[in-house]
N, C-alpha and C positions, 0 to 999 in steps of 0.2 A: 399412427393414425393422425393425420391432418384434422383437426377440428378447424371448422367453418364457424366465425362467429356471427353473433346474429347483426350486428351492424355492416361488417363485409355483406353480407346475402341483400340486407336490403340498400346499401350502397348500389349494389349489382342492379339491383330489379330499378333501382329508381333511374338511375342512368339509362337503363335501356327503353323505361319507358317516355324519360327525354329525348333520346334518337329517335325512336317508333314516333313521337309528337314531332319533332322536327320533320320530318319525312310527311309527315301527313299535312303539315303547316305548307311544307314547299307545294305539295302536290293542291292544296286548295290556292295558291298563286298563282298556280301555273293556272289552273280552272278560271279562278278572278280574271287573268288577262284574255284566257281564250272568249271569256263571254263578253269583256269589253270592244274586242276585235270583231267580234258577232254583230255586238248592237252598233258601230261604228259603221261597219259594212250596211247593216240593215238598214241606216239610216241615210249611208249613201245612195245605196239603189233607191230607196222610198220615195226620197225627195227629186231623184231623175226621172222618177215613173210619174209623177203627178206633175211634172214638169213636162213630159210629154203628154202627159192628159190633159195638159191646160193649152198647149200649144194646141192640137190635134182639135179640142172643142173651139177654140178662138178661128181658128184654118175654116173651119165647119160653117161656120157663122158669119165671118167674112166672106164667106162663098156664097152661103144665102143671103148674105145685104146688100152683093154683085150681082144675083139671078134679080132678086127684088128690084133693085133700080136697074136693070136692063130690061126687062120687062114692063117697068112705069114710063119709060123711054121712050119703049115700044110704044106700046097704047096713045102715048102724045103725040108722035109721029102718023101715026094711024089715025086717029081721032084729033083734030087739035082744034078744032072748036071748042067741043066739050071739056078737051082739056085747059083751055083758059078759061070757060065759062066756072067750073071746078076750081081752080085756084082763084080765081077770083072773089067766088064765094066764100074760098074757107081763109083769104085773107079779111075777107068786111067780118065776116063770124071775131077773127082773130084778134081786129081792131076795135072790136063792141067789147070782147072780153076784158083785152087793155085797158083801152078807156074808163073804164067804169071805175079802174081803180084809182 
């Protein structure tokens, strides 16, 4: 009969439950880099999406400050008494305001 002693057995069990730990160590690296590659990615798209969200509202806006002063244009062309009579006014406003200081 082979007697098993008791330090062989727990020799055994400790060793294997260093493999099983190794094993599970690599497998949470592998997870670490998967989630670094996530938020890397994530952070790429994020910042090109609000990069076309900023273009896309500036595009917007530029476009309304073109209808705005094509249509202030208009009206001066149309009317252009009033519209120097208008500037004129809101520059004397704008030299009282000046001035005072």
């Amino acid at each position: 009969m082979t007697r098993i002693h008791e330090g062989d057995f727990m020799s055994q069990t400790t060793e294997a439950d260093i493999e099983a730990l190794k094993g599970e160590m690599k497998k949470l690296r592998d997870d670490f880099a998967k989630i670094a590659e996530l938020l890397k990615s994530t952070a790429r798209h994020g910042s090109a999406d609000a990069a076309d969200m900023i273009r896309d509202k500036a595009e917007r806006h530029w476009n309304d400050a073109k209808d705005t002063a094509q249509n202030v244009f208009k009206e001066m062309e149309e009317r252009p008494v009033q519209s120097a009579l208008t500037i004129f006014g809101i520059g004397v406003v704008l030299g009282l305001l000046v001035g005072r200081r």
